[in-house]
C-alpha positions as CSV (number, residue, x, y, z in Angstrom):
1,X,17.9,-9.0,21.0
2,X,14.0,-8.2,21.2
3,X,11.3,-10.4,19.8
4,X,8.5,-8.1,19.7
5,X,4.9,-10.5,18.8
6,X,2.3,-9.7,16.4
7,X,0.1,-8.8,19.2
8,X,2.2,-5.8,20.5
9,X,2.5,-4.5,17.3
10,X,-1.0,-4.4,17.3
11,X,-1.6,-2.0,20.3
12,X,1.9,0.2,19.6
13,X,1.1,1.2,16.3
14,X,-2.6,3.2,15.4
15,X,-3.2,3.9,12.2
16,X,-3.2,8.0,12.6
17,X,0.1,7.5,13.6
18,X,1.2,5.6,11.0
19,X,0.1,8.1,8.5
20,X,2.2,10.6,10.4
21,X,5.6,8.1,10.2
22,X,4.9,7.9,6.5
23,X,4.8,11.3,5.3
24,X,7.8,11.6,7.4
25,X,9.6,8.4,5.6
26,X,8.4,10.3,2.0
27,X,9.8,13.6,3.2
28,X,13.2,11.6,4.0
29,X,13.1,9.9,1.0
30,X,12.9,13.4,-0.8
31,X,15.6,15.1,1.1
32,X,18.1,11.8,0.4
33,X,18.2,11.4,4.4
34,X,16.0,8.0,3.7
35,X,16.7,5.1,2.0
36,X,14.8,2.0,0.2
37,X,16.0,-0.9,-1.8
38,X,13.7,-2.6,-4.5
39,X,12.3,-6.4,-3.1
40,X,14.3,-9.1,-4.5
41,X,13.0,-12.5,-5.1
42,X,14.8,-15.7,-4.7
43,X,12.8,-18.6,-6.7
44,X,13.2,-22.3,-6.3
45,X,12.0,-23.7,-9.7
46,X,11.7,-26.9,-8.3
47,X,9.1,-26.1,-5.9
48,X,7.8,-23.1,-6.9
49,X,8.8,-21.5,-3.2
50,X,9.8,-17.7,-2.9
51,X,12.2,-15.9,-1.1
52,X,11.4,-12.5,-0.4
53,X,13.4,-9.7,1.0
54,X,13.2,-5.7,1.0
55,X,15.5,-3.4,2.6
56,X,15.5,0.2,3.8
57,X,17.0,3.1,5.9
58,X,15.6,5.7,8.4
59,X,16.9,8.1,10.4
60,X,18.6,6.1,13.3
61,X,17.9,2.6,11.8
62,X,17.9,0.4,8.9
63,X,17.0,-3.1,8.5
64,X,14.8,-5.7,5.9
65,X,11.7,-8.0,6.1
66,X,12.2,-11.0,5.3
67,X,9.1,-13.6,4.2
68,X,8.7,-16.7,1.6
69,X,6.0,-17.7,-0.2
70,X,4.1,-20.9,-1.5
71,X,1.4,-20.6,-4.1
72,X,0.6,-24.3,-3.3
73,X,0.8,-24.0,1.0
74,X,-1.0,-20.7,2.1
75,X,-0.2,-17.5,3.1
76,X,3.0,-15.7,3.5
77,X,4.7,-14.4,7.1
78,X,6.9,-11.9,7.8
79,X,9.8,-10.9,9.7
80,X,11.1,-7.7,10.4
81,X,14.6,-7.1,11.3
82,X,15.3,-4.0,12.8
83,X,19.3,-2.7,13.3
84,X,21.0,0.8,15.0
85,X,22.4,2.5,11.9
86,X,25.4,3.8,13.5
87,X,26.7,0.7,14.8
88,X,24.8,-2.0,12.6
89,X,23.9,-3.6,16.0
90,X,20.8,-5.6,15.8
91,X,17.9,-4.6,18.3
92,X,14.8,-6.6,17.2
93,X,13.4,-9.4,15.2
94,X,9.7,-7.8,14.7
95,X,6.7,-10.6,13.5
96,X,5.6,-8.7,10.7
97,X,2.4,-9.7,9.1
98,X,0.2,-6.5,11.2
99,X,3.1,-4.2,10.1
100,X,3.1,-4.7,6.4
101,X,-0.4,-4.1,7.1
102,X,-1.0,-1.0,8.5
103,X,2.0,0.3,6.7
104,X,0.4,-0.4,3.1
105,X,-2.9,1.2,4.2
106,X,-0.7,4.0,6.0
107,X,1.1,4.5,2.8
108,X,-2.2,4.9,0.8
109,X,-3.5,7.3,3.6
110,X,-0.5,9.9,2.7
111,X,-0.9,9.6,-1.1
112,X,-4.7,10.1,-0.4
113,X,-4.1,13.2,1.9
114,X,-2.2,14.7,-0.7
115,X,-3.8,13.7,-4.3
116,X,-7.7,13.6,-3.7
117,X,-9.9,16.5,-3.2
118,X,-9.9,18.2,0.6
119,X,-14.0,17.6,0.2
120,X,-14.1,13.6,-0.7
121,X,-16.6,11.9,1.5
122,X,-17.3,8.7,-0.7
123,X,-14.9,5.7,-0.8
124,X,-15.4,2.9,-2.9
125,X,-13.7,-0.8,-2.1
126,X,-12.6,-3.2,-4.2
127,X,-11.5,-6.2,-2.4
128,X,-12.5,-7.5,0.9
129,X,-9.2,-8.8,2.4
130,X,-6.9,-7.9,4.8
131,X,-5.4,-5.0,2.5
132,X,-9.0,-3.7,2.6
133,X,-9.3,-2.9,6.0
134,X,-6.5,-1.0,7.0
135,X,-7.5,0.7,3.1
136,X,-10.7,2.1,4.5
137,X,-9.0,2.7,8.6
138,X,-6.4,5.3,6.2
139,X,-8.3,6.9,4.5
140,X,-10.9,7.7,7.1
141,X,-7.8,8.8,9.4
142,X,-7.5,11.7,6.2
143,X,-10.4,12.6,5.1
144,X,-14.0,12.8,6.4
145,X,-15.9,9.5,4.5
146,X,-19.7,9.5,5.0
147,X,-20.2,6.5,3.1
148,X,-18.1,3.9,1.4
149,X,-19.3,0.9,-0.5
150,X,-17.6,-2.8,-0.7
151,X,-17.7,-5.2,-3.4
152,X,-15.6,-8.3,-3.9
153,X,-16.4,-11.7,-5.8
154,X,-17.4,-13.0,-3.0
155,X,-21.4,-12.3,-1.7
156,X,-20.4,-13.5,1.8
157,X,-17.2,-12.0,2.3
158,X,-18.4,-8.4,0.9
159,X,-21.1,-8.9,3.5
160,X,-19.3,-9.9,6.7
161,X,-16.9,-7.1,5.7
162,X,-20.1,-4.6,5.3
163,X,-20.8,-5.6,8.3
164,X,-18.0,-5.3,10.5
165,X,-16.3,-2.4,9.2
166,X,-20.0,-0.2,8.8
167,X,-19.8,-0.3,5.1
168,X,-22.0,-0.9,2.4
169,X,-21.9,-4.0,0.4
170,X,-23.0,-3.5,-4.0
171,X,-23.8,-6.3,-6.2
172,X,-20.8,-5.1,-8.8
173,X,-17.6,-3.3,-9.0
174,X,-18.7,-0.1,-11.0
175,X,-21.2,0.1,-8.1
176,X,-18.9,0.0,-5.6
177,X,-16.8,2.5,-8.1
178,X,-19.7,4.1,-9.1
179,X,-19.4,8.3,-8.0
180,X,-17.0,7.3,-5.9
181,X,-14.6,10.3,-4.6
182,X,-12.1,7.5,-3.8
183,X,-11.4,4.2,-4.6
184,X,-9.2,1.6,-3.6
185,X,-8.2,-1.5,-5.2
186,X,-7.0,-4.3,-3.2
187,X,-7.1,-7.8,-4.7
188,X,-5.2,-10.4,-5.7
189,X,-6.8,-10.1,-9.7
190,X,-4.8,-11.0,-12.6
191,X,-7.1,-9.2,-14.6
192,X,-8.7,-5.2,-14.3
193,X,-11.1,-5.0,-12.1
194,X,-12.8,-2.1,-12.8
195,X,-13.2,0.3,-16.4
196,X,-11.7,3.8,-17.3
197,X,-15.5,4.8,-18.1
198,X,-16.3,4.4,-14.7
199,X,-14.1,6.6,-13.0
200,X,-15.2,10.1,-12.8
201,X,-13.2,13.5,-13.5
202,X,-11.8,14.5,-9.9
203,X,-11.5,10.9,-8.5
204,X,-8.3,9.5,-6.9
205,X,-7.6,5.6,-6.8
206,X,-5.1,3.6,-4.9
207,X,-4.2,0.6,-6.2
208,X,-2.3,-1.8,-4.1
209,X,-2.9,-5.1,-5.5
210,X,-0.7,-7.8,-6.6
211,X,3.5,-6.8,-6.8
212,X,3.6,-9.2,-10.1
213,X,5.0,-7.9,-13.2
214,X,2.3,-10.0,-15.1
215,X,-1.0,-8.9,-12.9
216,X,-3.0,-5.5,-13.1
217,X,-6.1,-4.1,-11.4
218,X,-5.9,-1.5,-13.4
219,X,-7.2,-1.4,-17.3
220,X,-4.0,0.3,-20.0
221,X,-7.3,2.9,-20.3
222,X,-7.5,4.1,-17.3
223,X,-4.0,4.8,-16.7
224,X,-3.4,6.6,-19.9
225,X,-6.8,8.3,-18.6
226,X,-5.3,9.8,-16.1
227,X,-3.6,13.4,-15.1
228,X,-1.0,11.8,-12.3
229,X,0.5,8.7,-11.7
230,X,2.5,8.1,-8.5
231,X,4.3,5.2,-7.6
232,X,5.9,4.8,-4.2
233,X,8.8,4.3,-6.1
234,X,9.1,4.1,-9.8
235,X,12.5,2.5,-9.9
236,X,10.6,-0.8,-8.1
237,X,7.5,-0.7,-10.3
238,X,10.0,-1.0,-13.7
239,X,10.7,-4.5,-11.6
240,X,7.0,-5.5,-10.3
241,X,4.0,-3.2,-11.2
242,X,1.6,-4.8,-13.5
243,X,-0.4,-1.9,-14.0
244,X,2.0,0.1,-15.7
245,X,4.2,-2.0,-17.0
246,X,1.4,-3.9,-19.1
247,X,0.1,-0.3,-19.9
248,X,3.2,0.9,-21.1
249,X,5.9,-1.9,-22.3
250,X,8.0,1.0,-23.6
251,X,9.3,2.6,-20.6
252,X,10.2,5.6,-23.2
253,X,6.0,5.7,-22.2
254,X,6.1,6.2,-18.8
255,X,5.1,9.6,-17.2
256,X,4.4,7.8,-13.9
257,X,6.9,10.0,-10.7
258,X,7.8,9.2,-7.3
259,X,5.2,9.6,-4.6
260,X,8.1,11.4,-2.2
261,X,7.9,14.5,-5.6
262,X,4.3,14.5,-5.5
263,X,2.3,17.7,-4.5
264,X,-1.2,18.5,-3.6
265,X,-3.8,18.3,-5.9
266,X,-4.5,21.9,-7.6
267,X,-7.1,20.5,-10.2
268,X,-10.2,20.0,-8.5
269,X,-11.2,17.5,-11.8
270,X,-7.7,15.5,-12.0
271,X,-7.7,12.0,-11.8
272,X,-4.8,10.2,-9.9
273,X,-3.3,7.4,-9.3
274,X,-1.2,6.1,-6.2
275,X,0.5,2.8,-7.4
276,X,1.2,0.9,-4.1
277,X,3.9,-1.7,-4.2
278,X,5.8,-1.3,-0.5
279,X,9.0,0.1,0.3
280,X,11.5,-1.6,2.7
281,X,11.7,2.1,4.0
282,X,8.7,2.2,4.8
283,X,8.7,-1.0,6.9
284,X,11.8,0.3,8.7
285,X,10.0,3.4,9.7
286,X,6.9,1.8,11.3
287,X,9.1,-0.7,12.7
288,X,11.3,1.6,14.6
289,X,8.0,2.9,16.0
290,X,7.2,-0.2,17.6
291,X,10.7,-0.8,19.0
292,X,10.4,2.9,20.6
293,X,7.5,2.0,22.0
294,X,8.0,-1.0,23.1
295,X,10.9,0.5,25.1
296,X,9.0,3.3,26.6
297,X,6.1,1.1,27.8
298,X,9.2,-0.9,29.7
């Protein structure tokens, strides 16, 4: 079986087309011909370590990441395990830290293609992280961004982010947010990071922050604000999205649909929503990328 290193990953998989494999995996979804399980989480109470795991099915593969957690010992890696569908064989064991990467910002790139206006050139950060910069590398593989500003709680990191990514760093979040056409959200906040009153008839947000039932980037205002709501999938984000599940505790509330049912934007003054929280499938499909090509290059 393959080991295929986070380098490789790296240099098989751009972001353009990783854009292109996910509105593929959404289409599949739609048609049935794709698959995704929910994550599941295994928690030690003694130790407060995770267990992680989220499955999904592709066209000629299936497979899961795997990855634990320590809020105590640093960040998180991942594996992805990549099998032949017809035969369940296993082909590769994929390090998966890149690939969860560029498939989140990949993800956001779709929803972005299809929910915000054809003319947005503005895009407005918040968060400088590694979520952050495949965020702004997605959605300038979809639309044609002029300027986009940067603002996190950090002066040093907004900078150094400004800096290498040709962005420009604001003093606050509504600047950042602030007649933006776009905005993404990518922090680790327990609390909103940004008000309803700020966000402009016509702007679309992704918001790909924390997976926690209990954590939000997004105020209950804003999200009863808005025209459309898409999750990547709304069966996970009953389980794990704080945004609408601390907007709405009554899921008799919920008008949030699946992103794989969404369809482009008609009203030029809509505001959307793309509620990231990552699909399995969507891991499988980028992942079966990198095994092609990793085969091809010999």
């Amino acid at each position: 079986m393959l080991i295929i290193k986070e380098e490789e990953v790296r240099q098989l998989l751009p972001m353009r087309e990783a854009v292109r494999l996910m509105r593929e995996t959404f289409a599949g979804l739609r048609t049935g011909d794709s698959l995704s399980q929910p994550r599941r989480r295994l928690v030690l109470p003694q130790t407060g370590s995770v267990l992680h795991a989220m499955a999904g099915a592709h066209g000629k593969y299936f497979g899961t990441k795997i990855y634990a957690t320590n809020a105590k010992h640093g960040n998180a890696n991942f594996l992805f395990w990549l099998l032949d569908a017809e035969t369940a064989r296993p082909l590769c064991l994929i390090e998966a830290n890149w690939l969860g990467q560029i498939r989140t910002g990949a993800a956001s790139g779709y929803a972005t293609d299809i929910l915000a206006r054809h003319d947005a050139t503005t895009h407005g950060i918040i968060g400088t992280g590694f979520q952050a910069r495949s965020q702004m590398e997605a959605i300038a593989a979809v639309r044609n961004i002029r300027e986009t500003r940067v603002w996190s709680r950090s002066e040093e990191n907004r900078k150094r982010f400004a800096e290498e990514f040709g962005a420009k760093a604001v003093d606050t979040a509504r600047e950042a947010v602030d007649g933006a056409d776009i905005v993404s959200t990518a922090t680790w906040a327990k609390d909103p990071v940004l008000e309803a009153a700020w966000i402009a008839p016509g702007t679309h947000i992704n918001a790909m922050g924390s997976n926690v039932a209990n954590r939000r980037e997004l105020p209950a205002a804003l999200i009863d604000k808005a025209d459309l709501i898409a999750a990547d999938s709304v069966e996970q984000a009953h389980i794990e999205s704080g945004d609408l599940i601390l907007a709405w505790p009554d899921k008799a509330q919920w008008r949030a649909m699946d992103l794989k049912d969404a369809e482009p934007r008609k009203d030029a003054n809509a505001i959307t929503i793309f509620k990231s929280n990552g699909l399995g499938v969507e891991d499988v499909a980028a992942g079966a990328y990198v095994y092609e090509q990793y085969l091809l290059r010999g």
